[in-house]
C-alpha positions in Angstrom: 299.6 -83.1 31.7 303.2 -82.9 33.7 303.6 -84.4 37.5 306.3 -82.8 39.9 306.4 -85.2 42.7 306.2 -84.8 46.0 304.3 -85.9 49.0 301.0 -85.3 50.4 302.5 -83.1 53.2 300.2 -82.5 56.6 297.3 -82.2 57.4 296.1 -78.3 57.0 295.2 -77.0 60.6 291.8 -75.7 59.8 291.0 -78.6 57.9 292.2 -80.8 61.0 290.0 -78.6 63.8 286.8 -79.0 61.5 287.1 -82.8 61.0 287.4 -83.1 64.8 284.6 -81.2 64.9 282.3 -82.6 62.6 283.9 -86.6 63.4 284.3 -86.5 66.8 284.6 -90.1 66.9 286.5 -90.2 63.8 285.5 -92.3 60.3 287.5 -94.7 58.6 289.1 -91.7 56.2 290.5 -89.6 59.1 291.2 -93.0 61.6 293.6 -94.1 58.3 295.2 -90.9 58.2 295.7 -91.2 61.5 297.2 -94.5 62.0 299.0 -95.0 58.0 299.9 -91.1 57.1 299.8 -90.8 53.5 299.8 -93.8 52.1 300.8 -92.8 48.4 303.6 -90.1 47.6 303.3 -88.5 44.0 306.9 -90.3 43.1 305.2 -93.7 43.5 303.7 -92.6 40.3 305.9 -90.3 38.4 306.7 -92.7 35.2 302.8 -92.3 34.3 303.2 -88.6 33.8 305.3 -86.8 31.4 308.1 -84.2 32.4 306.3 -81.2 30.7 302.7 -79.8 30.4 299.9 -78.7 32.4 300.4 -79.7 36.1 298.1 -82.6 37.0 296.1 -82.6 40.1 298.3 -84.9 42.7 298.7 -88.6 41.8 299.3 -89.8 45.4 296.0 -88.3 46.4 294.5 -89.8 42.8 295.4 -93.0 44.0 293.9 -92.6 47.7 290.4 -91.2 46.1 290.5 -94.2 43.9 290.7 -96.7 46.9 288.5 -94.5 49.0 285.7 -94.5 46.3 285.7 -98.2 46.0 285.4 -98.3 49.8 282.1 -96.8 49.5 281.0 -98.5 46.7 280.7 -94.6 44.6 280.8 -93.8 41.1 283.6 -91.1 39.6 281.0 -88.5 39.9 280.3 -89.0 43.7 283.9 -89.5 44.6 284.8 -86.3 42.7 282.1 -85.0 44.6 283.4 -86.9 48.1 286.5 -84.8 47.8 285.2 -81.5 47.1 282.1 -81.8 50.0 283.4 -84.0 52.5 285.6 -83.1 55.5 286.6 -86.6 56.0 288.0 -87.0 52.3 290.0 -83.6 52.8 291.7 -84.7 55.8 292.6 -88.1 54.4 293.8 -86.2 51.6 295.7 -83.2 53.6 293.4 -80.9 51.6 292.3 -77.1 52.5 288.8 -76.7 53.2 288.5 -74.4 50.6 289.9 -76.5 47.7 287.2 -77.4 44.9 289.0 -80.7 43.9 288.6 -81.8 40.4 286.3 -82.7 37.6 285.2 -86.4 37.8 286.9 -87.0 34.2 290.0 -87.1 35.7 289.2 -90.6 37.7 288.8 -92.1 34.5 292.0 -90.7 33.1 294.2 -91.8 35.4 293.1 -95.3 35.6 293.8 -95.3 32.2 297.1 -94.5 32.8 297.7 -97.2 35.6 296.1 -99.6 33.1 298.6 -98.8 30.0 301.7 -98.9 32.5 300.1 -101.6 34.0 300.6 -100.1 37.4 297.4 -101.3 39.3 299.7 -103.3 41.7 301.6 -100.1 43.1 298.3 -99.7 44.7 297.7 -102.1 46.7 301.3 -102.4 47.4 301.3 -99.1 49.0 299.1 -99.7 51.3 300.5 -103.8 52.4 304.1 -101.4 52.8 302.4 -98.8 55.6 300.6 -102.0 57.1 303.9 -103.6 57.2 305.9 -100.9 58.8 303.4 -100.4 61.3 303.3 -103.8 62.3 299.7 -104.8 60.8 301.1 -107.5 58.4 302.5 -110.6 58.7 303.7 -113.0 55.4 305.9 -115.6 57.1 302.9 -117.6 58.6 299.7 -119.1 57.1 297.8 -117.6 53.9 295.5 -119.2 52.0 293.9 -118.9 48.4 290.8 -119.3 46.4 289.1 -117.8 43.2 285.9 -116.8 42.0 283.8 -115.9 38.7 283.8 -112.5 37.8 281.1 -111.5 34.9 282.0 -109.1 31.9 280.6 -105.8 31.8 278.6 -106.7 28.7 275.6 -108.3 28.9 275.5 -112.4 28.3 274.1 -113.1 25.0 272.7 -116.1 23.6 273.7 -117.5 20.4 271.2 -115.5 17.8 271.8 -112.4 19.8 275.8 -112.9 20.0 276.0 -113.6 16.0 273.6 -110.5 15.0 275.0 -108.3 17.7 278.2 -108.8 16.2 276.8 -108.0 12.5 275.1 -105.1 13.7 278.4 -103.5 15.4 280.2 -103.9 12.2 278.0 -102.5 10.1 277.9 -99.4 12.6 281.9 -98.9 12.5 281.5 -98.9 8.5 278.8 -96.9 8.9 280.9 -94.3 10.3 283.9 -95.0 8.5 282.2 -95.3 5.1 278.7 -94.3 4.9 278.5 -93.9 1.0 279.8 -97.1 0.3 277.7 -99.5 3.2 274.7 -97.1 1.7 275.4 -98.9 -1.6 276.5 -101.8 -0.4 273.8 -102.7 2.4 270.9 -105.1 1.1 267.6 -103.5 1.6 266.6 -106.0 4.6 269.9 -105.3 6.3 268.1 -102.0 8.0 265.4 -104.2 9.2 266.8 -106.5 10.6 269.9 -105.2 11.9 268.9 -101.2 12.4 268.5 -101.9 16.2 269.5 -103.8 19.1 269.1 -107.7 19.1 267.7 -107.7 22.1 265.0 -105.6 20.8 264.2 -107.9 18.4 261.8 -111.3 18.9 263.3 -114.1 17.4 261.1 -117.5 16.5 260.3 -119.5 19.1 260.6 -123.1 17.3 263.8 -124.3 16.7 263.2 -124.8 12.9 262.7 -121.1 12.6 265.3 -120.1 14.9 268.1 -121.8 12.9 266.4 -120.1 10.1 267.4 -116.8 11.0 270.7 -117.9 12.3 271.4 -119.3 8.7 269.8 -115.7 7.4 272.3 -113.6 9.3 275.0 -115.8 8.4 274.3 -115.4 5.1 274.4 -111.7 5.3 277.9 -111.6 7.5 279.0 -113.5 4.7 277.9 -110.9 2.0 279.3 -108.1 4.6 282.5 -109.6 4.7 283.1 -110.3 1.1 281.8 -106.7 0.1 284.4 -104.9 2.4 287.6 -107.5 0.9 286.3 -106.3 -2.9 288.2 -103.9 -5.1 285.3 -101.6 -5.1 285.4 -100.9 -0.9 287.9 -97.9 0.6 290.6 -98.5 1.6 290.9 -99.6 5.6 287.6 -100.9 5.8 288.9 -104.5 6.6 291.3 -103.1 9.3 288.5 -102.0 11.5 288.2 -103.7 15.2 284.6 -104.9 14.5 285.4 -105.8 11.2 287.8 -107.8 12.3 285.8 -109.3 15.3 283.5 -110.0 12.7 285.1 -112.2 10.6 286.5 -114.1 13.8 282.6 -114.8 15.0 281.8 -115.8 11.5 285.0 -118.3 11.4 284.2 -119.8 14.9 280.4 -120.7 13.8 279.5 -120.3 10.7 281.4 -122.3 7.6 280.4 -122.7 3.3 279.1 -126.5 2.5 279.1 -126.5 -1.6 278.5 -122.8 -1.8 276.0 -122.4 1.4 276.3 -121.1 4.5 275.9 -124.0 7.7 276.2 -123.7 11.1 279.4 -125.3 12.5 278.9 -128.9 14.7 279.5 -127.9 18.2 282.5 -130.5 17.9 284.2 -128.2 15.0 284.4 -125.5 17.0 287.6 -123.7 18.4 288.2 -124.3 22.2 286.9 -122.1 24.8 289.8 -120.6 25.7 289.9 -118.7 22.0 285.5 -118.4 21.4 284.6 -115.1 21.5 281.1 -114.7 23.3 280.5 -110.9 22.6 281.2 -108.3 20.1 282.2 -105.6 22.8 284.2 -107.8 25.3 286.3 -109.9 22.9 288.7 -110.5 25.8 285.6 -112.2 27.9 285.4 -115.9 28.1 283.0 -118.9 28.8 284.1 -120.3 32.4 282.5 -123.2 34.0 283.4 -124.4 37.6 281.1 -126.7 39.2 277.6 -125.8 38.7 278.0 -122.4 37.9 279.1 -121.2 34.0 279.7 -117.5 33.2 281.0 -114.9 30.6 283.8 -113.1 31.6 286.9 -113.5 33.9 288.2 -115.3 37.1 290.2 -114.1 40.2 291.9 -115.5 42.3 292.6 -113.5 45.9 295.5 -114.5 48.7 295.5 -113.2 51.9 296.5 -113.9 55.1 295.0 -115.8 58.3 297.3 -115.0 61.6 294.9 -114.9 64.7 296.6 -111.8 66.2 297.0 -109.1 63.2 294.0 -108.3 60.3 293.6 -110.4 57.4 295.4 -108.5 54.6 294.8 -109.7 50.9 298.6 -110.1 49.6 297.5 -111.0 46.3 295.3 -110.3 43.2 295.5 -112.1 40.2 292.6 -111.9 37.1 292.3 -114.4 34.2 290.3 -115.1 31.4 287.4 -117.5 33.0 289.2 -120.7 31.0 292.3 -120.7 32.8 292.2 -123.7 35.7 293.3 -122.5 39.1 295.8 -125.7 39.2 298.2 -123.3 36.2 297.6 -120.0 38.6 299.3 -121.8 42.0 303.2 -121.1 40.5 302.1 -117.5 39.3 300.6 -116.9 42.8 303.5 -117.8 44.5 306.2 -116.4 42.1 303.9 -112.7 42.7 304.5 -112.9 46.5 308.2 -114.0 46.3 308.6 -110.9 44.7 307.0 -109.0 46.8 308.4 -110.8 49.9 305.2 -111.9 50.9 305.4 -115.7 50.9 304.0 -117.6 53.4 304.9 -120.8 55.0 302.0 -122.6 54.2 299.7 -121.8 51.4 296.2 -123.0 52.3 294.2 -124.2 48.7 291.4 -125.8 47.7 291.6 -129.0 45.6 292.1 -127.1 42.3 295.4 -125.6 43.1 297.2 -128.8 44.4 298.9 -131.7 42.2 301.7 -133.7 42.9 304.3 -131.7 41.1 303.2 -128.6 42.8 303.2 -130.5 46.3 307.0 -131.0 45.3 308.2 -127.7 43.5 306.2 -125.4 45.7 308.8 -126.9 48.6 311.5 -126.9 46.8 311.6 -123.3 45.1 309.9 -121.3 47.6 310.2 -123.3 50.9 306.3 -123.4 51.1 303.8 -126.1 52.6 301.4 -126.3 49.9 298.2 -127.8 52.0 294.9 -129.1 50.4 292.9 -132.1 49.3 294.7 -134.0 47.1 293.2 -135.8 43.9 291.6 -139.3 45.0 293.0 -142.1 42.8 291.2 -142.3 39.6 290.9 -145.4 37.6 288.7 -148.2 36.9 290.2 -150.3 39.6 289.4 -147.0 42.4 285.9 -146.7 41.4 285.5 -151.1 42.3 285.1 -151.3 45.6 288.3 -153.8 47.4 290.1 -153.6 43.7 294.0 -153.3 43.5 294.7 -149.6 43.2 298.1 -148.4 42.3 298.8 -147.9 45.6 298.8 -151.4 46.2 301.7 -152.0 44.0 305.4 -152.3 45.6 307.7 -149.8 43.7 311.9 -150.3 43.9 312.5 -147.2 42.4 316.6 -147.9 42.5 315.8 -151.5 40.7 313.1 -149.8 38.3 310.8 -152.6 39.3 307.2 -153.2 40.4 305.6 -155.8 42.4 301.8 -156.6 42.2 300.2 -157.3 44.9 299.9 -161.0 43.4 303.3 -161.4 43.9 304.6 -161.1 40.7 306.8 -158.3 39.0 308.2 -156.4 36.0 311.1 -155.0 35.2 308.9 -153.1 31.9 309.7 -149.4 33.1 309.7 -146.6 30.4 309.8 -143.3 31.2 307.3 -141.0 29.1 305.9 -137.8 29.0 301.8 -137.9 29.7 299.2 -135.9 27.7 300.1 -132.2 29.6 303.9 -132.6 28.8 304.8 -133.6 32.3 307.7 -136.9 32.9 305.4 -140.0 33.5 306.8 -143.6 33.9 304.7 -146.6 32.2 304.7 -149.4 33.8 303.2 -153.1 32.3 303.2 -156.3 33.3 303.2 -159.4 31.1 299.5 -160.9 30.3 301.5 -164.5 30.7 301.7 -163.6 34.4 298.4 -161.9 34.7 296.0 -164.5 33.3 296.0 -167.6 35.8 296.7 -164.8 38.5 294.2 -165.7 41.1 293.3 -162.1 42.0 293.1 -161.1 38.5 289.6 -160.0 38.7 290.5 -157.6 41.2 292.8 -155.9 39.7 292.3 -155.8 36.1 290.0 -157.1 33.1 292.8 -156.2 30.1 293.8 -159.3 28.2 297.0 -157.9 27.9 298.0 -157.1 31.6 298.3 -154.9 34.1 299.4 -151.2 33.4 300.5 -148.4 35.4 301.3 -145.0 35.2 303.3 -143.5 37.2 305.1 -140.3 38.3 308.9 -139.9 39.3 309.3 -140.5 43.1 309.2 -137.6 44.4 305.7 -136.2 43.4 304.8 -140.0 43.5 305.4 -139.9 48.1 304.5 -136.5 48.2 301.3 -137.3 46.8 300.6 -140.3 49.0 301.9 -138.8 51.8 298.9 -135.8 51.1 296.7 -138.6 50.8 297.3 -139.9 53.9 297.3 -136.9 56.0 293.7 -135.5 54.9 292.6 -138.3 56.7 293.7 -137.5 59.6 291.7 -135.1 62.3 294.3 -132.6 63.2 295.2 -132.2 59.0 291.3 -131.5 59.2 291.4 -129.0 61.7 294.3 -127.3 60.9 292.8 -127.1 57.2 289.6 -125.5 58.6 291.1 -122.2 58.3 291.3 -122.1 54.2 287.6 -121.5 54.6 287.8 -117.9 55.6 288.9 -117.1 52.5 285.0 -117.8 51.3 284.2 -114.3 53.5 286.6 -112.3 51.8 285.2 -113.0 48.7 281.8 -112.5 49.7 282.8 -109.4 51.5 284.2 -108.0 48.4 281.4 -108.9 46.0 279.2 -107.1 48.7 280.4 -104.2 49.6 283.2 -104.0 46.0 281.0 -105.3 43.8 283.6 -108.1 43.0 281.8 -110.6 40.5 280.9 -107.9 37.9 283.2 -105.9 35.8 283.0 -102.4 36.1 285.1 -102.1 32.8 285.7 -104.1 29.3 288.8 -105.9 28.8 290.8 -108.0 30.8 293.5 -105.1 31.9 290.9 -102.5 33.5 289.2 -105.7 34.8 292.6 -106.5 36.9 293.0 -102.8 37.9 289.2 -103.3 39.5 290.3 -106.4 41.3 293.7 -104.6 42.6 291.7 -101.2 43.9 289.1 -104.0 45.3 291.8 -105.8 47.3 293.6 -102.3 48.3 289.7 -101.1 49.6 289.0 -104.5 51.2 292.7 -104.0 53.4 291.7 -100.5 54.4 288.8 -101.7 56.1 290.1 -104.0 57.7 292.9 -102.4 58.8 290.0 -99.9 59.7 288.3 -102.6 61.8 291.1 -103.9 63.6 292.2 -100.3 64.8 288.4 -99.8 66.1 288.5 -103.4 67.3 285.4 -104.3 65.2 284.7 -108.3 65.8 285.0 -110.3 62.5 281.2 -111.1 61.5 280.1 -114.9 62.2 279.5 -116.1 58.9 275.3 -116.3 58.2 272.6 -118.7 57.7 269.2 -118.8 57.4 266.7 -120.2 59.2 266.1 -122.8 57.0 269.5 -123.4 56.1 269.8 -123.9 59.7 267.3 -126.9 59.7 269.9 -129.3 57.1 269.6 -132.3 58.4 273.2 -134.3 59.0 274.2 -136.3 56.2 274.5 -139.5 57.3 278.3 -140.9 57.3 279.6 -143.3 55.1 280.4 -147.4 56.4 284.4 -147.2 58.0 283.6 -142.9 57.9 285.5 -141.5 61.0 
């Protein structure tokens, strides 16, 4: 398929007096066309098409359906069927009445091509441009942050399931690509056992038995595995993807003791970040944050939070669910500078805030990175009226540190911790630490007191943080990073947010841009109709918490 650009054009005028007809009050379709225009052309999206071939039907209007269908929560079919059937859709889409649209394959198609150019962005772009030019969006204020879990398409799996749905898939994809040989090669029990879904199957309820069968399948992925790398298998057989995914799930838990096949210690396992957790979503991960652990992916949605214009998501970014929300606050950031979108103070929760992002965040992008900094963590913290580091005097000129004792040390060695990042050590000698009459409160190490510091900078900007959370118009101010909590319930409601329509991380992150650019049209939808923002809800007997009781010295 070809694409000439060009733009959407108006309205047809039979099309126009039908939809005032039939919407006399208007609906959020024909109120955006209204107040936007087009908010796509077909250049936006001309690299995705080749020069020659069929014509394809419009990608400006493509892109428009897409958003409108995940406003509406439909499914390719219904959209298709949106923009053949419904006046509204026409309008928005400067359609004739009489034009029969197109087959519901093409949805699917085209995502595919904003996935392989990885495109998804323009979207949601498109729309924050028309919001900006008509004075709906504002960057150089407030905006805040915050992530949440998003599950894979493919169903969780636990451990017997994951390591016999994985044998099962492979031995489909050779039985495809060599049914001859796997009908030589497949042990009799193989079509028992593996003929059907794991899920299907009832597995042993006592744990003896259970590890059993796990054993028993590892066994026959190992046979599986071996046939396909012998002289006597075609050619390509070991190139296949479930082949492949395979022998990784095999590597990650199974290993040979003296000839046998043994489940691997949990401890001699690979990470999380590189553990497969099923056959048809290899890209899926394990996330845990607080209580809640998942299989799939993490996103992470900015947007903004001025009192007099709607609160416009900026930003989507999707993960894998390992990576920590601390590594996503630079890539958030860098994402809005190039967009011109960056705010002057980022509102986060504690997991995007450290001391050298309190710093660089300042100094690269002129941003006020506010949130609850890390308490101090140590031994000496968690005693109640211990010496915490904070009690130390620092001459950062001298290189020198004071205890609060009185005496000091001149032992300063700069050092690199654990994550790579500069670190100073700091110790003092045990000579003056042992008849030091506050000793006990401030450490039990024979060999003296030791510190770790970081360079000065990060060091007062991280105390400084400290010290401000504490105070009430830090809290207040801070209050407004909780909105954020609505967005993302508002589009796991209505967008279905926290399950993946598609496999793989890329058509994941087009679902979570489409997801942002539907979420923006109705709000910009429900600040033209001057829609009040919901309160947020509670039930009854939510409502009947008692306080928590405050804390000695609590404010």
């Amino acid at each position: 398929m070809s694409m000439r650009p060009g733009d959407l054009g108006e309205v047809p005028v039979e099309t126009v007096r039908v939809a005032r007809a039939a919407f006399p009050k208007g609906s959020l379709a024909i109120r955006i066309r209204d107040e936007l225009g087009g908010l796509f052309s077909d250049g936006q999206f001309a690299d995705l098409f080749p020069a020659r071939g069929k014509p394809a039907w419009s990608p400006g209007r493509l892109a428009l359906v897409l958003v409108l269908q995940f406003v509406e929560g439909l499914t390719d079919r219904q959209a298709a069927e949106a923009v053949r059937a419904r006046i509204d859709f026409k309008y928005a889409l400067a359609l004739e009445l009489g034009d029969p649209g197109f087959d519901f394959s093409v949805l699917s198609e085209f995502r595919d091509r904003l996935v392989e150019a990885d495109a998804g962005r323009r979207v949601m772009d498109g729309i924050l441009a028309r919001a900006q030019e008509n004075g709906l969006l504002k960057t150089a204020g407030r905006a805040r942050t915050d992530s949440t879990h998003v599950q894979s398409a493919a169903r969780e799996l636990g451990w017997l399931e994951l390591v016999a749905e994985t044998l099962r898939s492979a031995l489909n994809a050779l039985a495809q690509a060599a049914p001859d040989w796997l009908g030589e090669a497949a042990e009799p029990d193989w079509f028992k056992h593996y003929a059907t879904r794991a899920e299907d199957s009832r597995f042993p309820k006592s744990r003896t038995k259970r590890d059993e069968v796990g054993l028993r399948i590892g066994a026959d992925g190992m046979r599986l595995l071996e046939a396909v790398r012998s002289p006597a298998a075609p050619e390509g057989l070991w190139t296949l993807e479930q082949v492949e995914i395979l022998r990784q799930v095999w590597v990650q838990h199974f290993h040979l003791v003296e000839g046998e096949v043994r489940r691997r210690d949990p401890k001699d396992r690979p990470p999380g970040a590189s553990r497969l957790v099923t056959p048809y979503d290899t890209e899926a991960r394990v996330g845990v944050k607080r209580d809640t652990m998942w299989d799939g992916y993490k996103v992470h949605l900015t947007e903004t939070c001025e009192p007099d214009t709607p609160n416009l998501i900026t930003n989507v970014a999707t993960t894998v669910a390992t990576v920590s929300d601390m590594s996503m606050t630079e890539t958030v950031h860098a994402r809005l500078a190039e967009a011109g979108r960056l705010p002057g103070e980022h509102l986060v929760d504690a997991g995007y805030v450290d001391a050298h992002l309190l710093v660089s965040t300042r100094r690269q992008y002129g941003i006020t990175l506010t949130g609850p900094a890390a308490a101090v963590i140590s031994h000496q913290a968690a005693s109640g009226g211990a010496f915490t580091g904070d009690d130390f005097t620092i001459d950062w000129a001298g290189e020198r540190v004071t205890c609060p004792g009185g005496k000091a040390t001149t032992r300063w060695n700069p050092d690199r911790s654990q994550a790579g990042t500069p670190v100073i050590r700091v110790r003092f000698n045990s000579g003056d630490c042992r008849p030091c009459p506050v000793r006990e409160q401030c450490t039990t190490s024979s060999v003296g007191r030791r510190l770790t510091l970081r360079p000065r900078e990060e060091h007062e900007a991280l105390r400084q943080a400290r010290a401000d959370q504490d105070i009430d118009t830090w809290k207040e101010r801070y209050k407004t990073r909780a909105g954020v909590e609505g967005t993302i319930s508002q589009a796991a409601q209505r967008c279905g947010l926290r399950r993946s329509r598609y496999r793989g991380l890329a058509k994941t992150s087009l679902q979570h841009q489409l997801t942002g650019a539907a979420i923006n049209l109705a709000r910009l939808d429900a600040h033209l109709t001057d829609t009040r923002r919901a309160r947020t809800r509670t039930s009854h007997f939510a409502a009947l918490r008692p306080a928590e009781p405050k804390l000695d010295g609590a404010k």
